[in-house]
C-alpha positions as CSV (number, residue, x, y, z in Angstrom):
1,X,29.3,-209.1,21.2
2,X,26.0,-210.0,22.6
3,X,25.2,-213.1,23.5
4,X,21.7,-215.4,23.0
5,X,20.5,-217.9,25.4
6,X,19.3,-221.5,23.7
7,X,17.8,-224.4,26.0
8,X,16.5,-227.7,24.4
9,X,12.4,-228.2,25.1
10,X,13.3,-230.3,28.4
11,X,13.6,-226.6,30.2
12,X,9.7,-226.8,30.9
13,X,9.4,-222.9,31.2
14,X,6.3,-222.8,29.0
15,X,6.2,-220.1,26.3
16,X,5.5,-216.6,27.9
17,X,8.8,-217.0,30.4
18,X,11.0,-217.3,27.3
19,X,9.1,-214.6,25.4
20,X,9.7,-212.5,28.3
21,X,13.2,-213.1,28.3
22,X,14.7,-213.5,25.1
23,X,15.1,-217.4,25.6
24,X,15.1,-219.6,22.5
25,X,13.3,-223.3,23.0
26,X,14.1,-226.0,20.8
27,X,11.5,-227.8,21.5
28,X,11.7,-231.9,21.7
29,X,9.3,-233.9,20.0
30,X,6.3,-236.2,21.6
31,X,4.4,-239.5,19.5
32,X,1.7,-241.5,21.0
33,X,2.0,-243.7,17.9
34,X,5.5,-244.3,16.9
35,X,5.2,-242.4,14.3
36,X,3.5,-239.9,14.0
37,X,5.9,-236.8,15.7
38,X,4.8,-233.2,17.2
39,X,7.0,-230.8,18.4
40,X,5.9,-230.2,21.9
41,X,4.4,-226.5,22.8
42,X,4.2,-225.8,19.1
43,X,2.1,-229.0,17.6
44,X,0.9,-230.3,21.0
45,X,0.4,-228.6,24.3
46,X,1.8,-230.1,27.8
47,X,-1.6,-230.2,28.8
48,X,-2.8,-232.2,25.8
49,X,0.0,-234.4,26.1
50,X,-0.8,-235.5,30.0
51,X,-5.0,-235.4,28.9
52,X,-3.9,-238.4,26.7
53,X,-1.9,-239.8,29.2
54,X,-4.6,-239.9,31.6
55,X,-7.4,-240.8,28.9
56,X,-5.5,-243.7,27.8
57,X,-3.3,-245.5,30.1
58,X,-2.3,-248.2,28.5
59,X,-0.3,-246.2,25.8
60,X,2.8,-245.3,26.6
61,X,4.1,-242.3,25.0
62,X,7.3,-241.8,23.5
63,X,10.1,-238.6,23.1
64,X,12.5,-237.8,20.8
65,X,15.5,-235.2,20.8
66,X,15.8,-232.0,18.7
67,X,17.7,-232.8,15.2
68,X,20.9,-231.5,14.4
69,X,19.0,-229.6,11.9
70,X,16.8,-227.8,14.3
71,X,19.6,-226.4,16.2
72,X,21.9,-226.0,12.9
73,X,18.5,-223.6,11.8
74,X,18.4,-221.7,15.4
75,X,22.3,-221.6,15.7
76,X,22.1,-219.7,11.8
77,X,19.9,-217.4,12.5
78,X,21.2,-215.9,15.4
79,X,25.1,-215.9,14.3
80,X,23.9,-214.3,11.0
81,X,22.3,-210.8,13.4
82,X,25.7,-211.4,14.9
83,X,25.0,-212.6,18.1
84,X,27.4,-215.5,20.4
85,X,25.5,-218.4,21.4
86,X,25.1,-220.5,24.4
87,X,23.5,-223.1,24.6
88,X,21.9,-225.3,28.1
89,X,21.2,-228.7,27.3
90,X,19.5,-231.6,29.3
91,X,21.7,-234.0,31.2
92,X,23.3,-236.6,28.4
93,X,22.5,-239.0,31.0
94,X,18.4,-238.9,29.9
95,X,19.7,-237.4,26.0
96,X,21.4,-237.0,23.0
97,X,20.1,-233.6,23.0
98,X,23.7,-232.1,23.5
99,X,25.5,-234.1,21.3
100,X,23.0,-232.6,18.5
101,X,23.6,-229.5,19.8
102,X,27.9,-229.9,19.6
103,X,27.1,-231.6,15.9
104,X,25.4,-228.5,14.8
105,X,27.9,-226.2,16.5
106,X,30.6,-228.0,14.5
107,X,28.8,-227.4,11.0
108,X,28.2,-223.6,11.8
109,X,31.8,-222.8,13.0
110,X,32.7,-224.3,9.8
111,X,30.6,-221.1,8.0
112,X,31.4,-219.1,10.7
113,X,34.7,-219.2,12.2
114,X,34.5,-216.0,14.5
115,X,31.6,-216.7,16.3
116,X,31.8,-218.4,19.8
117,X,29.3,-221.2,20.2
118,X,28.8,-222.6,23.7
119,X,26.9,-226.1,24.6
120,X,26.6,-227.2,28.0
121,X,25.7,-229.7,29.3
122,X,23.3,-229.3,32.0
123,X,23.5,-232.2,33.9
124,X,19.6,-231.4,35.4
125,X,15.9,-231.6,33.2
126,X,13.2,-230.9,33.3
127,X,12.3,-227.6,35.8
128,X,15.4,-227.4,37.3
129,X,16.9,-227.0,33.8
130,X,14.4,-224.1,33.6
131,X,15.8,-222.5,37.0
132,X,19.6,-223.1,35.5
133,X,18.0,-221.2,32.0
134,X,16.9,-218.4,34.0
135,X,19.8,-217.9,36.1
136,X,21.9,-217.3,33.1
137,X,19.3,-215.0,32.2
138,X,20.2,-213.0,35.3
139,X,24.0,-213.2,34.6
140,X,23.5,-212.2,31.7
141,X,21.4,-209.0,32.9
142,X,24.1,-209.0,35.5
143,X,26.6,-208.0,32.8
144,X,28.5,-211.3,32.9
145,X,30.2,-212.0,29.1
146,X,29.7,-215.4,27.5
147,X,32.5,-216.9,29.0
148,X,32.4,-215.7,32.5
149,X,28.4,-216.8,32.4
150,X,29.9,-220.5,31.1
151,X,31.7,-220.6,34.2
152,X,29.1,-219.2,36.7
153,X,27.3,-222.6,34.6
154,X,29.7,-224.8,35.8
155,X,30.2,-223.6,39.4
156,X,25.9,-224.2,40.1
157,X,25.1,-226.3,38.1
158,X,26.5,-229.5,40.6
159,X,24.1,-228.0,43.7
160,X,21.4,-228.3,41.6
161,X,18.5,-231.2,43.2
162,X,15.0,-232.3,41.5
163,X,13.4,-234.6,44.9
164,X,10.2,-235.9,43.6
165,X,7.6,-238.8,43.9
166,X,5.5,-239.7,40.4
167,X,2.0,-241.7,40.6
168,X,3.6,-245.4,39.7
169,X,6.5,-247.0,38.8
170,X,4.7,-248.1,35.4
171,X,6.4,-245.5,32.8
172,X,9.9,-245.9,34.5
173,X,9.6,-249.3,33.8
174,X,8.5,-249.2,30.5
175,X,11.0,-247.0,29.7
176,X,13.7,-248.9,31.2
177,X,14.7,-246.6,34.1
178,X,14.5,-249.0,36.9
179,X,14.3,-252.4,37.0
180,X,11.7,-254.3,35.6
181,X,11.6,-257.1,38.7
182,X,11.7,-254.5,41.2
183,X,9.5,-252.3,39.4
184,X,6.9,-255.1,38.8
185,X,7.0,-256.1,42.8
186,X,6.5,-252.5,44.1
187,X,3.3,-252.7,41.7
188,X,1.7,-255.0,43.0
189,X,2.4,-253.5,46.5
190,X,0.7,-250.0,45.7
191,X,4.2,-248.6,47.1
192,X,5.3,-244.7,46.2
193,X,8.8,-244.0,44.9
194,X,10.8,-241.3,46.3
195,X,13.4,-240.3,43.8
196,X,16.4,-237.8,43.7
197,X,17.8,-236.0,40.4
198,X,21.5,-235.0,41.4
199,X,24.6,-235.3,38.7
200,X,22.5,-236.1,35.7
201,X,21.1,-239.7,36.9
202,X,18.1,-240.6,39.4
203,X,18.8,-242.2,42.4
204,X,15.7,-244.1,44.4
205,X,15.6,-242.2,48.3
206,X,12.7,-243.9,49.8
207,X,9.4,-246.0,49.3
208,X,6.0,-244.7,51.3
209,X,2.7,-246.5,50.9
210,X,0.2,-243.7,50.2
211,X,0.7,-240.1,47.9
212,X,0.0,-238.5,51.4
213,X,2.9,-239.4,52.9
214,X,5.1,-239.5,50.0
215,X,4.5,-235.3,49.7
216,X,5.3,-235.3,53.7
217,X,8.7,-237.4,53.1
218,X,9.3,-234.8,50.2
219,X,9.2,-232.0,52.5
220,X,11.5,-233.9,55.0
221,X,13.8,-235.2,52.5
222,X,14.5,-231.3,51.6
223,X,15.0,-230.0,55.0
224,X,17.2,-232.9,55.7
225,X,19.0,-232.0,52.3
226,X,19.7,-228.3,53.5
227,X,20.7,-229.2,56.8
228,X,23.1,-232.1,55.5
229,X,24.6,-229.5,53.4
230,X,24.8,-227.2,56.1
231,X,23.0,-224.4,53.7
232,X,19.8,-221.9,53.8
233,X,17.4,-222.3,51.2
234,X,17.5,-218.2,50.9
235,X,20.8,-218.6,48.7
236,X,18.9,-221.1,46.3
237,X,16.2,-221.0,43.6
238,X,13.2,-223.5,44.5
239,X,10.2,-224.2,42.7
240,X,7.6,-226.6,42.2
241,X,7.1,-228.7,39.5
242,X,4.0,-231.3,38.9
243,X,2.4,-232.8,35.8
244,X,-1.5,-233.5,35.4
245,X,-2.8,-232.2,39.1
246,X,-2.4,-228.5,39.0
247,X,-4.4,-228.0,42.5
248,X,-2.5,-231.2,44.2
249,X,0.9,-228.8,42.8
250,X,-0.9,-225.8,44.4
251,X,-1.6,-227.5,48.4
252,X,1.7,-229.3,47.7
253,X,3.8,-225.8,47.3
254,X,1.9,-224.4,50.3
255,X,3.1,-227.2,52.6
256,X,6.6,-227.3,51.6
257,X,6.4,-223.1,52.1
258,X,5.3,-223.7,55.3
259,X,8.0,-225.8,56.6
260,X,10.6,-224.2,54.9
261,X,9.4,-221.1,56.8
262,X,10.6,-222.3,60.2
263,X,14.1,-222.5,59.0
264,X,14.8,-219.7,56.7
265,X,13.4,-216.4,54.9
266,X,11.9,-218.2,52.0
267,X,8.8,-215.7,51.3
268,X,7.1,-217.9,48.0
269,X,7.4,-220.5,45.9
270,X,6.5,-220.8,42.0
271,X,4.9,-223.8,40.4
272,X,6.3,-225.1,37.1
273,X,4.9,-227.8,34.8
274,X,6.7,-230.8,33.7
275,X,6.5,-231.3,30.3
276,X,6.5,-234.1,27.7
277,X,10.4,-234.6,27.7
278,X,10.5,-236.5,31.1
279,X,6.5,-237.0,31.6
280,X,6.8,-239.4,28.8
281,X,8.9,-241.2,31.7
282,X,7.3,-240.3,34.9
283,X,3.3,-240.2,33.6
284,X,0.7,-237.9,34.3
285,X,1.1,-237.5,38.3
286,X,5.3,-237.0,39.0
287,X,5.3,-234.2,41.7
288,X,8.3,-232.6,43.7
289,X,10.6,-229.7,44.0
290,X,13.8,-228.5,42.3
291,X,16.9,-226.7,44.0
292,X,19.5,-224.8,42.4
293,X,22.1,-222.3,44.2
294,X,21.8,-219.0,42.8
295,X,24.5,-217.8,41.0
296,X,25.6,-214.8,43.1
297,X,25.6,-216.1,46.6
């Protein structure tokens, strides 16, 4: 029995890459009002989302998860052409995205016993959820059955490493995700986070002064990751991901290709937009890189 891939909105792949692969997006859902709700990619574009952002900085978006309805409706439709399901979920840490997802896989085991229904929890977001998506995509093209493919899942999914810097500490305050003393004090300083996604939470890795050299500490930070780790970057999948600043993205990728260069056979890089899911929580300028082991190495 075939198998179809499902990943909540926070996957930032856009819509062509899922077209293109048979991916299924439930998409999240973005307000600038608090109550007025659009379903991000369908009813509001990323890019529209961070020209708001940047046209009004002093509102402070907000996100909400996928209902249990939404994925009930996707789950339903696929089970009823006879297909498993799995399901890739953002970390539980930053949603309740996969809790939905287990509701709604509860409900349609109850109509349909015999199908299998798999929810994981990712424990990434945002573009390293994309490169975790797409990597099941290629275990699945690798011949890899639902269960084996849940297991390849769980064997990556720890390696997997979003090292990024955003534009101020502002939306990670207002959305409670550091501190607001310390959050206020580095504020006032002008001072750049550097930030590490590994396990599901964010971890702080640094403070530079200026957006220059918090994209050289980037590059540094990843190096010192692979060597710490005692690991090539050639058995990993890397990309770029940025928010508002396309061409910043663009000199920012060339840099870290460059370095990365001297110390393994990385040949290119590709560039991934963060969407509303965790821009609402970053703002318009978060910029880094995401690392995930491929699955066959």
């Amino acid at each position: 029995m075939s198998y179809q891939i499902i990943s909540d909105g926070s996957c930032d792949l856009g819509t062509d890459i899922p077209q293109k692969n048979g991916i299924h997006v439930v998409p999240f859902y973005v307000t600038f009002d608090g109550e007025t709700y659009q379903k991000e990619m369908e009813e509001v574009s990323v890019r529209e989302f961070y020209q708001k952002m940047v046209d009004y900085p002093d509102v402070y978006p907000k996100s909400s998860l996928p209902s249990i309805q939404d994925y009930v409706e996707v789950f339903t439709s696929y089970v009823k052409e006879g297909k498993d399901i799995l399901c890739l979920c953002i970390t539980t840490k930053f949603s309740g995205s996969y809790n939905a997802a287990m509701n709604a896989r509860t409900m349609v085991l109850e109509e349909y016993p015999d199908v299998k229904i798999a929810v994981i929890d990712s424990t990434v977001d945002t573009v390293l959820q994309g490169i975790l998506v797409l990597e099941t995509v290629r275990m699945q093209q690798a011949g890899l059955s639902l269960e084996e493919t849940v297991e390849q899942v769980e064997r990556i999914k720890p390696s997997g490493r979003i090292i990024f810097t955003v534009g101020s500490f502002d939306y990670l305050i207002h959305g409670g995700r550091i501190g607001k003393v310390m959050g206020a004090a580095v504020s006032v300083l002008g001072i750049k986070p550097l930030i590490m996604l590994r396990e599901g939470e964010i971890f702080p890795t640094g403070i530079t002064r200026s957006r220059v050299k918090a994209r050289k500490k980037l590059i540094e930070q990843v190096k010192e990751h692979f060597e710490k780790q005692n690991e090539s970057p050639d058995d990993y999948q890397i990309v770029v991901g940025y928010g508002y600043d396309y061409e910043e993205a663009v000199a920012f990728r060339d840099q870290l290709l460059a370095s990365m260069q001297a110390y393994s056979q990385i040949q290119s890089i590709d560039i991934y937009q963060i969407g509303a899911t965790i821009g609402v929580h970053t703002g318009p300028y978060p910029l880094g890189m995401g690392l995930l082991k491929k699955f066959d190495r």
